[in-house]
C-alpha positions in Angstrom: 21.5 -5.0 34.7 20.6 -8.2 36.2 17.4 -10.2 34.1 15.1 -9.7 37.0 16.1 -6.0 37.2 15.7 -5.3 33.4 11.8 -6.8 34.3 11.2 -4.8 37.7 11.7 -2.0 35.1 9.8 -2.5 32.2 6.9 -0.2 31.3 6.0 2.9 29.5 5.9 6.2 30.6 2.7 8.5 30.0 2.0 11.9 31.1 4.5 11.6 33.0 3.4 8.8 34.9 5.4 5.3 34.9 2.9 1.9 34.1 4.7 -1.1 34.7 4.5 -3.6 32.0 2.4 -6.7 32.0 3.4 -10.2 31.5 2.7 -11.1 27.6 1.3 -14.4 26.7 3.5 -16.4 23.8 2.4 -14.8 20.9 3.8 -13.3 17.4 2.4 -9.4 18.3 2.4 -7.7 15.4 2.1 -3.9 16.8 1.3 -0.8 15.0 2.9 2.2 15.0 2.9 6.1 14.4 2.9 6.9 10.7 4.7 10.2 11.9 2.5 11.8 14.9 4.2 9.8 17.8 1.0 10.9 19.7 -1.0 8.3 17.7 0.5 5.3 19.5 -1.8 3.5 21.5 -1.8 2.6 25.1 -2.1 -1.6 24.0 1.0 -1.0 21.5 2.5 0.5 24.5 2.4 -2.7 27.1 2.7 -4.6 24.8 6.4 -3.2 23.1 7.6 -2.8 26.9 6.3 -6.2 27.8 7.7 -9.1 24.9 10.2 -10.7 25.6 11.9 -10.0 22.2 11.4 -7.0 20.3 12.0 -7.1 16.3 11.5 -3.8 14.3 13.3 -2.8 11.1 15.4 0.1 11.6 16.6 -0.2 15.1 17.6 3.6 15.0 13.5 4.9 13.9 12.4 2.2 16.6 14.7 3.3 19.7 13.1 7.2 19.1 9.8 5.9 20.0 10.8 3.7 22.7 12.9 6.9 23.8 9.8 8.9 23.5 7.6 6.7 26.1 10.3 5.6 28.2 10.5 2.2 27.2 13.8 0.2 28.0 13.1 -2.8 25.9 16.0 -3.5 23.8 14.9 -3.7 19.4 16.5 -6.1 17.0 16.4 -5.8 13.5 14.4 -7.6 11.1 14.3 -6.8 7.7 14.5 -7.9 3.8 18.1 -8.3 4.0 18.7 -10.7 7.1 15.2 -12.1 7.4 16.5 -15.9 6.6 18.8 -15.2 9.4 16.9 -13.4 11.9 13.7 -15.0 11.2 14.4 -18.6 12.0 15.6 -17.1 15.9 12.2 -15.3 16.2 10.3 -18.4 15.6 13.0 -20.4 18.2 11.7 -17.7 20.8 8.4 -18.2 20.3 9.3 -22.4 20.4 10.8 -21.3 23.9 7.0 -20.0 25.2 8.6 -16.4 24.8 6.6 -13.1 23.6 7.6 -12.0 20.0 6.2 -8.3 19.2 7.1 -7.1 15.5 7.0 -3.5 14.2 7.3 -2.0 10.9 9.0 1.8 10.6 6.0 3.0 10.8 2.2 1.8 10.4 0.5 -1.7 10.3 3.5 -4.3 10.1 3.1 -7.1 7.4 1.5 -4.1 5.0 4.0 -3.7 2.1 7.2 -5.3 4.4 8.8 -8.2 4.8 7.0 -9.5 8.5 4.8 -10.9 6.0 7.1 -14.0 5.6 7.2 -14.1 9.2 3.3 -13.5 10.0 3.4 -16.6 7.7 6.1 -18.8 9.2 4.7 -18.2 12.7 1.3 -19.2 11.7 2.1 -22.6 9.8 4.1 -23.4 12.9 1.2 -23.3 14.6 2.3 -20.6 16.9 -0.6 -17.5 17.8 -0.6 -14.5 16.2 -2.1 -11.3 17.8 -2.8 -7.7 15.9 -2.8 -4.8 17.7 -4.2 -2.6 15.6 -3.8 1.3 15.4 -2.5 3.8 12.4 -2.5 2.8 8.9 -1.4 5.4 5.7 -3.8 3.6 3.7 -6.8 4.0 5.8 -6.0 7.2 7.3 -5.4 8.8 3.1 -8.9 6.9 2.1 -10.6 8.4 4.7 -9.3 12.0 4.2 -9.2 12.0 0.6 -13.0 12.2 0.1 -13.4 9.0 -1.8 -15.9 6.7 -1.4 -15.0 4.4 1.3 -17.4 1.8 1.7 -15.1 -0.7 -1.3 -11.5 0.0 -1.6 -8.3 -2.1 -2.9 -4.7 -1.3 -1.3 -2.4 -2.3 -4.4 0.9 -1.5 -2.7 3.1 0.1 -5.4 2.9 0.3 -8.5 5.8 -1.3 -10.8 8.8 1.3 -11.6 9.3 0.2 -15.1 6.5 1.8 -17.8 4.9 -0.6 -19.3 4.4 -2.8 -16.3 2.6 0.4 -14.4 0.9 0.9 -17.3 0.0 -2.9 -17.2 -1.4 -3.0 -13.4 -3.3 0.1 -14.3 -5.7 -1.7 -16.8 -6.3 -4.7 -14.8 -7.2 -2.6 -11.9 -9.0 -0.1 -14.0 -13.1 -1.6 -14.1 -12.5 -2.6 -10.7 -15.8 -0.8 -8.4 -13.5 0.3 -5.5 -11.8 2.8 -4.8 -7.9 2.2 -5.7 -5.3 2.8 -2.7 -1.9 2.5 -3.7 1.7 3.6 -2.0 4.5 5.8 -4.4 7.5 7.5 -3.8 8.0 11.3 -4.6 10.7 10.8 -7.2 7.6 8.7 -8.6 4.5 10.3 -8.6 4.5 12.6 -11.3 4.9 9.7 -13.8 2.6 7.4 -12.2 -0.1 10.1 -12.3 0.4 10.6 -16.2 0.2 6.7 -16.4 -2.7 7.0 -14.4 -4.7 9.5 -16.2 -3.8 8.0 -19.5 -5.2 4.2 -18.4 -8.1 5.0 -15.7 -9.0 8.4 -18.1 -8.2 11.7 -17.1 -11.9 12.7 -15.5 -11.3 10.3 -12.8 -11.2 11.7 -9.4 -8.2 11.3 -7.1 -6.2 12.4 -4.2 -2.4 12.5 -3.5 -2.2 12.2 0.3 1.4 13.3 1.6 3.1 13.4 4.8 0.5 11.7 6.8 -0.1 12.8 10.3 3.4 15.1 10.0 3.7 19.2 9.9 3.6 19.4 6.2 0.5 17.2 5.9 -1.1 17.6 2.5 -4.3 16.1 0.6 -4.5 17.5 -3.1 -7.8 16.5 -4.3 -8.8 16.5 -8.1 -9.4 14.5 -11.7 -6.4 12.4 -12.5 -5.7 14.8 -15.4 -5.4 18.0 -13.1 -3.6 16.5 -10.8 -1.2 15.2 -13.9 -0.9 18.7 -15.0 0.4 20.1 -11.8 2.9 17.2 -10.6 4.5 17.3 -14.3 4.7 20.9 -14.0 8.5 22.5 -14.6 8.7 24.3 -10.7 7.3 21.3 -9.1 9.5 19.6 -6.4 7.9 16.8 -4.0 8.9 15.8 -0.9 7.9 13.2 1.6 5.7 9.9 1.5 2.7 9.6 -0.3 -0.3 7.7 -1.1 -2.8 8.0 -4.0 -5.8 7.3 -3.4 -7.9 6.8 -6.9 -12.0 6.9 -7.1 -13.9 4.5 -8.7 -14.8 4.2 -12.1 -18.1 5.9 -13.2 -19.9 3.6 -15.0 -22.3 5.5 -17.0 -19.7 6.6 -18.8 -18.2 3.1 -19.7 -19.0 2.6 -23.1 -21.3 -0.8 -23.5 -20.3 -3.9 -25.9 -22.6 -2.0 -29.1 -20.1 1.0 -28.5 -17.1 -0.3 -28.2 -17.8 -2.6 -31.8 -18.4 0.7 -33.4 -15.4 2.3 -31.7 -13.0 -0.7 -32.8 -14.6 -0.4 -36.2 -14.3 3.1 -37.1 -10.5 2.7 -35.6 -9.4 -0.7 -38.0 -10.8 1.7 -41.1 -7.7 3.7 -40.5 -5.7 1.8 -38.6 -3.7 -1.6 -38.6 -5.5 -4.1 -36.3 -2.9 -3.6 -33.6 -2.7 -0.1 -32.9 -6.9 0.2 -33.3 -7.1 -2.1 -30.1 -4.1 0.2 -28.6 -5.8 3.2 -29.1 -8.9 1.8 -27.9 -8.1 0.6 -25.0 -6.6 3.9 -23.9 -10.1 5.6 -24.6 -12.2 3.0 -22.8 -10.0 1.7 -20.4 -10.1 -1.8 -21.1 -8.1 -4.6 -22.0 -6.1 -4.3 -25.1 -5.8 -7.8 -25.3 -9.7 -8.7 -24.9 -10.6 -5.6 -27.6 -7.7 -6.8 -30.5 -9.7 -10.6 -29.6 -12.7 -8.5 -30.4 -11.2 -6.5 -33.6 -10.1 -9.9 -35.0 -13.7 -11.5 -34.2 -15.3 -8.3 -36.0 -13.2 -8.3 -38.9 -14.2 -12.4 -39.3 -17.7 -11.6 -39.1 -17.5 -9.0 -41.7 -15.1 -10.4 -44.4 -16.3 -14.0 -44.0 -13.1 -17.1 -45.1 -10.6 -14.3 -44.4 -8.1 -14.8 -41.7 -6.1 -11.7 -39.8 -2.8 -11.7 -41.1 
């Protein structure tokens, strides 16, 4: 197929009618895509996947079935993690050459937990213009089904694998007044959810969202601790994606500074210095760190010339 036949044909194909594609101007698209309803896609994402000039995706198998879908000939190219220092340096010489760069993720928002990001950041300090198309998202669409508030909310991505380190990013994130947003896998979930309820406190509400937009679409809606209970349970197996969407913290019941110098107090009287600010900053949800500062400061105003040893 000759260059100026592959262009006669471009388009899309909906409801069984044929659009020819329009001309894109040179641009870094970055293109949104079905998180699994194909029917999601919008008519901009459309034109523009069947009219770049080069199409970058990262699975070129998951990309061809939507393409397939709309009737799109375009031809994808991978980009991903593994040969973005290859691949990436030819997507910024097309877009040198005044030619129309459109980049998709599997699925959703590209540059949202992938690795377009570095690109979305070459292609702007090159100087070269960069144009969202927006359409579905996993985070938004679990926030706004999950019946959390909505009006402040913080995407954190995923959580580390290892323990301690999701333990970690739990307390900094836990006195933040938004609503907590964050990808897991289902292998995962069950231990982030105990990590969860023991850092954020187990009255918290929450939602796990899983398999977006697909057949087996769930939302599971409860306190941290319920939803604990059942994910650690024996004849529990989970399948699919999922994102858990955490509420914010209710104040009223964060204990002030008075309350939390009588907590650390009546802890040290039975325990070492250490621990007492562990133990504390599982019930209140703050910083170890900050409350064994506090447990030393106490202890300094109350045995005056002594030091911690």
């Amino acid at each position: 197929m000759t260059e100026e036949t592959k262009t006669a044909t471009r388009g899309y194909r909906v409801a069984n009618t044929f659009v020819p594609a329009r001309p894109l101007e040179p641009a870094l698209y970055l293109v949104a895509t079905p998180i699994g309803n194909l029917g999601d896609i919008t008519l901009r994402a459309l034109e523009t996947l069947s009219g770049a000039d080069v199409l970058a995706c990262e699975d070129t198998r998951v990309t061809r079935v939507l393409l397939d879908r709309f009737g799109i000939v375009n031809k994808p190219y991978a980009y991903h993690e593994h040969n973005a220092d290859e691949v990436g340096p030819k997507l910024l010489a097309a877009l040198e050459g005044g030619k129309s760069v459109a980049l998709v993720s599997d699925a959703g928002t590209p540059l949202v937990s992938d690795p377009g990001y570095r690109l979305g950041q070459l292609a702007i300090s090159a100087g070269f213009r960069v144009v969202p198309i927006p359409g579905a998202s996993a985070p938004l669409a679990a926030l706004v089904g999950s019946g959390q508030p909505s009006d402040a909310f913080l995407f954190a991505g995923f959580l580390p694998v290892k323990e301690k380190g999701r333990r970690d990013r739990l307390a900094e994130l836990s006195k933040i007044p938004s609503t907590l947003i964050f990808f897991e896998s289902p292998h995962r979930i069950a231990a982030t959810l105990a990590s969860a309820a023991d850092v954020l406190g187990r009255e918290r509400e929450a939602c796990v969202c899983r398999e977006l937009t697909k057949t087996f679409e769930e939302f599971r809606r409860g306190t941290l601790g319920e939803l604990a209970d059942h994910y650690n349970g024996d004849d529990i197996t989970v399948k699919g994606e999922i994102v858990l969407v955490v509420g914010p913290p209710d104040y009223d019941d964060v204990p002030g500074a008075v309350e939390v110098d009588v907590l650390l107090r009546e802890l040290a009287s039975t325990m070492q210095t250490s621990k007492a600010a562990a133990e504390a900053a599982r019930l209140t949800g703050l910083s170890k760190k900050d409350l064994y500062q506090r447990l030393i400061a106490l202890k300094g105003e109350d045995e005056p010339g002594q030091t911690e040893s």
